[in-house]
VOZA-669582 format. One line per 4 residues: number of its first residue (from 1); their letters; for each residue x, y, z of N, C-alpha, C, O, CB. Coordinates in steps of 0.1 Angstrom, whole numbers, plus 5000, padded with zeros to 4 digits. Glycine has a CB too. Layout:
<pts>
NUM = a = X:Y:Z:X:Y:Z:X:Y:Z:X:Y:Z:X:Y:Z | ...
</pts>
This chain:
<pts>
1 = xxxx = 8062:2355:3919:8061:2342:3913:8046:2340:3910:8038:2343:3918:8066:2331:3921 | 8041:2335:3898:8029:2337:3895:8027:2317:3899:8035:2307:3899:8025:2346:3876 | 8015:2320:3902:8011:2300:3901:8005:2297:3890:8004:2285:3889:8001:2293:3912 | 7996:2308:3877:7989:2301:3867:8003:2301:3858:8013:2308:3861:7975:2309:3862
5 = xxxx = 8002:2294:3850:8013:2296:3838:8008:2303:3827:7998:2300:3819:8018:2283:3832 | 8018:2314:3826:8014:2326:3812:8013:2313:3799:8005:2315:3790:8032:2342:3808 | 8020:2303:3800:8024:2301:3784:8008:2299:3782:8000:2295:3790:8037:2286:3778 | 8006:2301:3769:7991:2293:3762:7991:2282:3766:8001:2276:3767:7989:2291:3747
9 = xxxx = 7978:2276:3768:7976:2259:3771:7968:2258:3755:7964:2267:3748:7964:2254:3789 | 7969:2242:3753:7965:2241:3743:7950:2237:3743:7945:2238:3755:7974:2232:3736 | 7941:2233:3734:7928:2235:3733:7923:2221:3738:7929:2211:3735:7924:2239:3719 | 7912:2223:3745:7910:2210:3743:7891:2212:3747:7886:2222:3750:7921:2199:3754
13 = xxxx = 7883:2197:3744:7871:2202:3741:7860:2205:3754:7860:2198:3764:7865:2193:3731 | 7854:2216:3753:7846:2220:3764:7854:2231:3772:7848:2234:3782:7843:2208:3772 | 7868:2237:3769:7874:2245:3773:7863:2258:3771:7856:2260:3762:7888:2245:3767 | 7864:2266:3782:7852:2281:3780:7863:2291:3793:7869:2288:3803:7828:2275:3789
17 = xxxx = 7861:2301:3785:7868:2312:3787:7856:2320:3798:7844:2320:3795:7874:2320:3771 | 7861:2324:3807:7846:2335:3817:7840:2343:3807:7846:2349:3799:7851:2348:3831 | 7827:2342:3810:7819:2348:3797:7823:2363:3801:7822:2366:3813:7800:2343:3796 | 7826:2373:3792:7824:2390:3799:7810:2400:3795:7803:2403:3785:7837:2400:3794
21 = xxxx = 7812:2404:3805:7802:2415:3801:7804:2426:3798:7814:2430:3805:7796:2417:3808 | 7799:2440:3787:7801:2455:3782:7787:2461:3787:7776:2456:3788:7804:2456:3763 | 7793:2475:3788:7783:2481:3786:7777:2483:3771:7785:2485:3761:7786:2492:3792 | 7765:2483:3771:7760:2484:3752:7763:2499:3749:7754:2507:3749:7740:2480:3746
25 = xxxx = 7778:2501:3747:7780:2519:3742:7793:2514:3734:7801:2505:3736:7783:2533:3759 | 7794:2523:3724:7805:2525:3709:7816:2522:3721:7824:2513:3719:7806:2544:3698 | 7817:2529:3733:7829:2531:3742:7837:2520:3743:7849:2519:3743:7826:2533:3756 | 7825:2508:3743:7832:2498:3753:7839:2488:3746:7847:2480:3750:7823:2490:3761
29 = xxxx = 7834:2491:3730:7842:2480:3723:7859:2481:3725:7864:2471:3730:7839:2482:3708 | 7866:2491:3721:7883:2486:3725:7883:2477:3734:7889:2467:3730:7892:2496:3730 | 7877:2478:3748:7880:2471:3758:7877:2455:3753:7884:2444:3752:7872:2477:3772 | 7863:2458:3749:7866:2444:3741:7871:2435:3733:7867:2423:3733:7862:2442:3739
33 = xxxx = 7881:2442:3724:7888:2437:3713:7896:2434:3724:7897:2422:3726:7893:2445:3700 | 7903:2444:3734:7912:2441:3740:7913:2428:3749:7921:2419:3747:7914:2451:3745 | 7903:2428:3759:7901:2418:3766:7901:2402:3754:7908:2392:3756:7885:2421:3774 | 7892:2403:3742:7891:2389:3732:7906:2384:3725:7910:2373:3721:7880:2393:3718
37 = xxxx = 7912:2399:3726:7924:2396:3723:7931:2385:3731:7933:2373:3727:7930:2407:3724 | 7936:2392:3745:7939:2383:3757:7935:2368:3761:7941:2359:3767:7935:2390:3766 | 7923:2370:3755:7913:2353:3761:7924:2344:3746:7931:2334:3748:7884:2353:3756 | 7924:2351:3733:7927:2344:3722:7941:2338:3726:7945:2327:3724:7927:2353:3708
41 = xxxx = 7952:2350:3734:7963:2349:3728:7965:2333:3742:7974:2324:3742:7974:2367:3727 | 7954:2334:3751:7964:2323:3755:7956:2309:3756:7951:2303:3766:7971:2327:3770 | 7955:2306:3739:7951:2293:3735:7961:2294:3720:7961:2300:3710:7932:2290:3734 | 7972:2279:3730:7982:2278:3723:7976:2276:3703:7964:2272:3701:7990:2266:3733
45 = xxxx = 7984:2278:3696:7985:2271:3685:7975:2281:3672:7975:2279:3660:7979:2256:3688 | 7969:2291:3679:7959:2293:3670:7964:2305:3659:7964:2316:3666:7947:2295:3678 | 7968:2307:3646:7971:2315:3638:7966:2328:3639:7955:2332:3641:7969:2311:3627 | 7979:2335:3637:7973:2348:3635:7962:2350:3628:7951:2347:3632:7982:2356:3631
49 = xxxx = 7963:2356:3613:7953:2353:3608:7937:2348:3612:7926:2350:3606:7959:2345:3603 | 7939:2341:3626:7927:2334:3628:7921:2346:3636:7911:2352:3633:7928:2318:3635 | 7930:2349:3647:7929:2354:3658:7924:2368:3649:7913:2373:3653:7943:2353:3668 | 7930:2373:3639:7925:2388:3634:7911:2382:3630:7903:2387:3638:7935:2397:3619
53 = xxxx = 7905:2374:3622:7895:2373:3619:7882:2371:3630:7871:2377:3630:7897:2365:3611 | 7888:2361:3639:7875:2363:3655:7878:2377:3658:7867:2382:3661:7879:2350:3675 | 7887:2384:3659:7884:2395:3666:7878:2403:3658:7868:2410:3662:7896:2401:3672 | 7881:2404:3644:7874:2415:3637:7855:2408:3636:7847:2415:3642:7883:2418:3618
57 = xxxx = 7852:2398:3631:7836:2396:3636:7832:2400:3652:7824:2408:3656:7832:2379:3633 | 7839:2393:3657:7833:2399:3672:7833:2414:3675:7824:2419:3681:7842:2393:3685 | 7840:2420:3671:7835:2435:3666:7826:2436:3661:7817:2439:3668:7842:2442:3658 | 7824:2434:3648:7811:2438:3640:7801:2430:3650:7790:2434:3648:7810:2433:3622
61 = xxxx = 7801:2419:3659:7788:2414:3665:7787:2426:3677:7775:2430:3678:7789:2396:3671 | 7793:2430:3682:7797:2438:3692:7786:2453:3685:7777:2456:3693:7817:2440:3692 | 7789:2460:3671:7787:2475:3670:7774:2467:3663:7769:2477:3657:7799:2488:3662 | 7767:2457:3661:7757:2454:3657:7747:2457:3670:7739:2466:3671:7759:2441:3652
65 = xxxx = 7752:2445:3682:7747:2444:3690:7739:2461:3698:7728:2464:3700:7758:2436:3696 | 7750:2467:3699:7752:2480:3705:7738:2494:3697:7730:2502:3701:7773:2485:3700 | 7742:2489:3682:7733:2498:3671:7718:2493:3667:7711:2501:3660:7742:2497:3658 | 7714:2481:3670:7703:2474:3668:7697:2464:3679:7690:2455:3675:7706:2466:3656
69 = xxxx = 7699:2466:3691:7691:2463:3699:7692:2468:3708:7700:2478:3708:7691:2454:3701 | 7683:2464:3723:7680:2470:3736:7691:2475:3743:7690:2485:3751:7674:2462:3743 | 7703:2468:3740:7712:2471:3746:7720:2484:3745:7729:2485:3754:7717:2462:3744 | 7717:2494:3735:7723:2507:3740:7714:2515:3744:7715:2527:3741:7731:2513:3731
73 = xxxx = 7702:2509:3752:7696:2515:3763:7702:2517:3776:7711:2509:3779:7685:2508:3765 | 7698:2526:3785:7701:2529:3796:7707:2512:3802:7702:2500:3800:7688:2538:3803 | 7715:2515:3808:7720:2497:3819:7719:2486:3807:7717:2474:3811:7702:2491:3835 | 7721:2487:3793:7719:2477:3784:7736:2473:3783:7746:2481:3783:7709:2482:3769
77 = xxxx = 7736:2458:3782:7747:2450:3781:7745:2446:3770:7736:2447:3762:7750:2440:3790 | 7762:2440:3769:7764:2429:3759:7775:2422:3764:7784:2425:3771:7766:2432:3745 | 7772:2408:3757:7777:2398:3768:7786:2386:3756:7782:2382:3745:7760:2389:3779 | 7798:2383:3763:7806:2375:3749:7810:2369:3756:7813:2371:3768:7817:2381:3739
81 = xxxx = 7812:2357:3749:7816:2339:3754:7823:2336:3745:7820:2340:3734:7804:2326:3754 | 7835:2327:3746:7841:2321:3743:7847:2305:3747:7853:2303:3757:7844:2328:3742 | 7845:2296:3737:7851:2282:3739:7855:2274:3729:7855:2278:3718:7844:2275:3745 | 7860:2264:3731:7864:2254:3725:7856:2244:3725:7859:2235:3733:7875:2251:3728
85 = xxxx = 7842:2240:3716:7834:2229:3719:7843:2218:3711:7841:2208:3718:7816:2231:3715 | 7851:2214:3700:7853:2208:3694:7866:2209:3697:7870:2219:3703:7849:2209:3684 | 7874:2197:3692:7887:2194:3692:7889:2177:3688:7890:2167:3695:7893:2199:3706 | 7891:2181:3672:7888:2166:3666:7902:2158:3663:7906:2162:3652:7879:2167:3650
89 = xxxx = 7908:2152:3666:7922:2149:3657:7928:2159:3659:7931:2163:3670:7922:2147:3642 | 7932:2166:3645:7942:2176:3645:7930:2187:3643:7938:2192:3635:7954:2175:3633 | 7921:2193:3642:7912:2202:3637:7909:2209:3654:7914:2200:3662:7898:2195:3626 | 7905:2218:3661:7899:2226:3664:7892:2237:3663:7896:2246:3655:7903:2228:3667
93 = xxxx = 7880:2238:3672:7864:2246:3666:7867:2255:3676:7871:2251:3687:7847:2237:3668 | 7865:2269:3675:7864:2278:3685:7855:2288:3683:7855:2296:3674:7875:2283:3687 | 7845:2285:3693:7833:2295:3696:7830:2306:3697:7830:2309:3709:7828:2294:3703 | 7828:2317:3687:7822:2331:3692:7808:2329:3697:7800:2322:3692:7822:2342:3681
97 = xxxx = 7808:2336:3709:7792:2342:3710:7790:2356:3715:7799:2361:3723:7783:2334:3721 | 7783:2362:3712:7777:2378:3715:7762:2379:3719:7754:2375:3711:7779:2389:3702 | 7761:2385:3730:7747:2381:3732:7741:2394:3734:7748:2401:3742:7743:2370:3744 | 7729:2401:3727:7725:2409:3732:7712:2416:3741:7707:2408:3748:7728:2413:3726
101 = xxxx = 7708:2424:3740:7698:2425:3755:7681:2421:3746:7671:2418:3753:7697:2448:3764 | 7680:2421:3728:7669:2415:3725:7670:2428:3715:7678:2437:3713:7656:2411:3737 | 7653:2422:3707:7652:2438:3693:7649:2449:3704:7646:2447:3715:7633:2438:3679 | 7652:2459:3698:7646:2473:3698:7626:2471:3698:7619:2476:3706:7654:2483:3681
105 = xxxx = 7624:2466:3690:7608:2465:3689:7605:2448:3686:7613:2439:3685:7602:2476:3674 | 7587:2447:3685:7588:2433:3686:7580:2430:3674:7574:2420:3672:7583:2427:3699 | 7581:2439:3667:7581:2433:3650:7586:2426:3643:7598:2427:3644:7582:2437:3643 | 7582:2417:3634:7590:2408:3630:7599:2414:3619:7597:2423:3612:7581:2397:3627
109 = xxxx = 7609:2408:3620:7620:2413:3615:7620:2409:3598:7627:2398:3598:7632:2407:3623 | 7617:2411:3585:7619:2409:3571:7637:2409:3563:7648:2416:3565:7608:2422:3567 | 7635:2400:3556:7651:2402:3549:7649:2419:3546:7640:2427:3545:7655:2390:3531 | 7661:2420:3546:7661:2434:3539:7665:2430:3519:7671:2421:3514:7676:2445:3549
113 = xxxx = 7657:2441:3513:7658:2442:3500:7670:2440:3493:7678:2449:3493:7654:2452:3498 | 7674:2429:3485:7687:2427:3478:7691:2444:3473:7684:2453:3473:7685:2414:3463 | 7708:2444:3468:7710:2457:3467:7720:2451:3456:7725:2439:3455:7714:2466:3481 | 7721:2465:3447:7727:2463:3436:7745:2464:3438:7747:2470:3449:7720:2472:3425
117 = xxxx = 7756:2461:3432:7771:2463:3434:7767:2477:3433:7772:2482:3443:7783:2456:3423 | 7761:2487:3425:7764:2503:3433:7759:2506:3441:7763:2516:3447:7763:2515:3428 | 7745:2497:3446:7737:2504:3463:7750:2498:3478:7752:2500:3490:7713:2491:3468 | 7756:2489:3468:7769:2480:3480:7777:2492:3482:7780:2498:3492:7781:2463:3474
121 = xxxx = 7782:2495:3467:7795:2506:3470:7791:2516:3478:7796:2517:3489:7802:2514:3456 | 7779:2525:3473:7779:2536:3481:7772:2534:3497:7770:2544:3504:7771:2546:3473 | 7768:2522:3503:7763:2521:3515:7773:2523:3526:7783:2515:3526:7758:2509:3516 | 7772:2531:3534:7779:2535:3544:7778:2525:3558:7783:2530:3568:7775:2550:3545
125 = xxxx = 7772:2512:3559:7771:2501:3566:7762:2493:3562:7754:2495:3552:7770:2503:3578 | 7762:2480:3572:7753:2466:3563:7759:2459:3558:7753:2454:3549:7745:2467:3553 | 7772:2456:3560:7786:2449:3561:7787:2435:3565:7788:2424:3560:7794:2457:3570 | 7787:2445:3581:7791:2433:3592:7784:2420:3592:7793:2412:3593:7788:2438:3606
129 = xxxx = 7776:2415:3591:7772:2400:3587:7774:2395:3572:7774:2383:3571:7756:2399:3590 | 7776:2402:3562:7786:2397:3555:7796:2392:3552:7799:2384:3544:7787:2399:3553 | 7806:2401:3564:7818:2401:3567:7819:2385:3573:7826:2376:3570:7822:2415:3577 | 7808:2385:3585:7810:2371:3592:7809:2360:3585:7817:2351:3582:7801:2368:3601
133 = xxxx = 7795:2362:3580:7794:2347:3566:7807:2348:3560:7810:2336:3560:7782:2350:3550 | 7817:2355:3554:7829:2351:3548:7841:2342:3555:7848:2333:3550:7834:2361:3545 | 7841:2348:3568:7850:2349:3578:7850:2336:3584:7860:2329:3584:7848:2359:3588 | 7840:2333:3589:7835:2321:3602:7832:2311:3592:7828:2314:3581:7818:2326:3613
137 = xxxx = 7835:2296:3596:7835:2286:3590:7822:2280:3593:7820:2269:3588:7845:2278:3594 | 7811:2287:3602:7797:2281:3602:7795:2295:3613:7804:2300:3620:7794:2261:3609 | 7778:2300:3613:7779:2316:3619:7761:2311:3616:7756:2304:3607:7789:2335:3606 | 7757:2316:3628:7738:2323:3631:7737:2327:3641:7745:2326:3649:7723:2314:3631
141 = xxxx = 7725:2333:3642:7717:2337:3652:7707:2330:3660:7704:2319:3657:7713:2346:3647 | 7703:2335:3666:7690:2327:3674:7683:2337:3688:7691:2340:3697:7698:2310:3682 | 7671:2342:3688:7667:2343:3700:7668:2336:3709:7666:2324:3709:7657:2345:3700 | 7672:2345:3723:7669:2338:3738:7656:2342:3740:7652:2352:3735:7677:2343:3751
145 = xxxx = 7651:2336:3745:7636:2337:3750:7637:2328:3768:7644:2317:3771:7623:2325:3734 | 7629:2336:3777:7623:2328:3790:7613:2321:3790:7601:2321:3788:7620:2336:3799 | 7625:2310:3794:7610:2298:3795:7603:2297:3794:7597:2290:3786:7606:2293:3800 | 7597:2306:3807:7582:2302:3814:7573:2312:3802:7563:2308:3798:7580:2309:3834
149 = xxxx = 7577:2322:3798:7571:2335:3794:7571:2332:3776:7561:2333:3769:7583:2350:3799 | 7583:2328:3772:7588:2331:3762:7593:2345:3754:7594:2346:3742:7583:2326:3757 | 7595:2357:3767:7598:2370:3762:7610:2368:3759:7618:2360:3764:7596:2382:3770 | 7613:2376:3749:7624:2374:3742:7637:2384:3749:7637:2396:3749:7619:2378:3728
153 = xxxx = 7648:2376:3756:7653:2383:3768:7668:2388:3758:7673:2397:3765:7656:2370:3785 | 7674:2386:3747:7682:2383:3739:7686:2379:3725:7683:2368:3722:7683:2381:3742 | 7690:2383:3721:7698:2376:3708:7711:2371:3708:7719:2378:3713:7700:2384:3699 | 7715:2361:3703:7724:2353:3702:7729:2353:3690:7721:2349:3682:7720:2342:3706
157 = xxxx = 7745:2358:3685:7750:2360:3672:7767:2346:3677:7776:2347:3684:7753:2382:3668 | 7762:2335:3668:7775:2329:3672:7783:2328:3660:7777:2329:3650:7774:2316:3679 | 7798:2324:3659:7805:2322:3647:7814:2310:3650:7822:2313:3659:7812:2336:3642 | 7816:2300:3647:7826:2295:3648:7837:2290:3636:7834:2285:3625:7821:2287:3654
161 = xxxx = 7852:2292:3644:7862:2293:3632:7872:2281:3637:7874:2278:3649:7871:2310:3630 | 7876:2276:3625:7880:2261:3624:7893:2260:3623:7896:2265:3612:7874:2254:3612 | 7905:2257:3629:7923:2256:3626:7926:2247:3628:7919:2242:3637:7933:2263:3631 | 7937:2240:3623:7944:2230:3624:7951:2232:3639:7954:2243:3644:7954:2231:3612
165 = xxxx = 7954:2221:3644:7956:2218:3656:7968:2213:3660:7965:2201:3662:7949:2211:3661 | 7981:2214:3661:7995:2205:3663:7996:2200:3669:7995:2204:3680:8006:2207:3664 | 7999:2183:3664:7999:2170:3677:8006:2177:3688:8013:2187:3687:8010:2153:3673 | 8002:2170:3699:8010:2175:3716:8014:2158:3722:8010:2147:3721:7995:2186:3731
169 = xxxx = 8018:2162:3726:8026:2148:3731:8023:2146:3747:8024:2136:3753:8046:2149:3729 | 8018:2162:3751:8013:2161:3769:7998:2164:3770:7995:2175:3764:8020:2174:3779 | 7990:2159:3774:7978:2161:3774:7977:2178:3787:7987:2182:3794:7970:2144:3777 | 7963:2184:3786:7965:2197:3792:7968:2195:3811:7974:2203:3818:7949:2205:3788
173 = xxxx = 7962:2180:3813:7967:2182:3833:7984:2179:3831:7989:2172:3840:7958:2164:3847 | 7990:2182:3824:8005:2180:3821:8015:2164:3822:8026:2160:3823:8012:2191:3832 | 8000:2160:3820:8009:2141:3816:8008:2136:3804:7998:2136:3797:8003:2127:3823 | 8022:2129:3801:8025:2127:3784:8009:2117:3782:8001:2111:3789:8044:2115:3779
177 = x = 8010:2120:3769:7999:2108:3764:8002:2095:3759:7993:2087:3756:7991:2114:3752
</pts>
């Protein structure tokens, strides 16, 4: 007999899933689709559709993370959060975050050079944050930095995606409303 209940609970705001941690290696991503999968499937209400789309950006934040920063150094992580800060009426906000170990170097980082529809076709990556801006209903970045220091301990890639919510008649401690 289990005591948590498998069914999905429904969303409500400030809900946060245990943040996890990866090793920063190509390896670790399945585990992490897999695991984001699991965190998704048990918050009631939320569309397929939706669920393919957080999982496919959190991938690309994932082989970003892994390919362009500290983190596929020796003992380098990456670290993903998930929650529910919003839950308006009928609408619900649900939070990606991917955090990773900071740049590779501490140069400042420049846009990269616009590219023409044939430098797009033939580019073999440089996608993935495209992909998000389409995907995610509001998406950036941001350095972590330490306090005291201000070294830059991370990067922060978040996305958040927006669904319709179906009235509930029980609120989540299981008393009608």
């Amino acid at each position: 007999m289990s005591i948590v209940s498998q069914i999905p609970t429904p969303a409500y705001p400030g809900r946060r899933w245990e943040a996890r941690q990866y090793p920063g290696t190509p390896t670790a991503c399945p585990r992490f689709r897999t695991e984001l999968r699991s965190d998704l499937a048990s918050l009631a209400g939320v569309p397929r559709h939706l669920r393919e789309d957080v999982e496919l950006c959190a991938s690309e934040a994932f082989a970003n993370a892994v390919r362009h920063s500290r983190s596929q150094s020796s003992g380098g992580t990456v670290l993903r959060m998930l929650s529910t800060p919003v839950v308006m009426g009928r609408r619900t906000t649900l939070r990606l975050s991917v955090i990773d170990d900071g740049p590779l170097d501490t140069r400042p980082m420049f846009p990269p050079a616009r590219r023409s529809v044939e430098d797009w076709e033939q580019a073999e990556s440089g996608r993935g944050l495209q992909l998000i801006h389409r995907l995610a209903e509001e998406w950036g970045t941001q350095r972590w930095a330490e306090q005291d220091s201000l070294s830059v301990l991370g990067t922060v890639l978040w996305a958040e995606f927006t669904y319709p919510t179906a009235p509930s008649t029980t609120c989540v401690c299981g008393g009608a409303r």
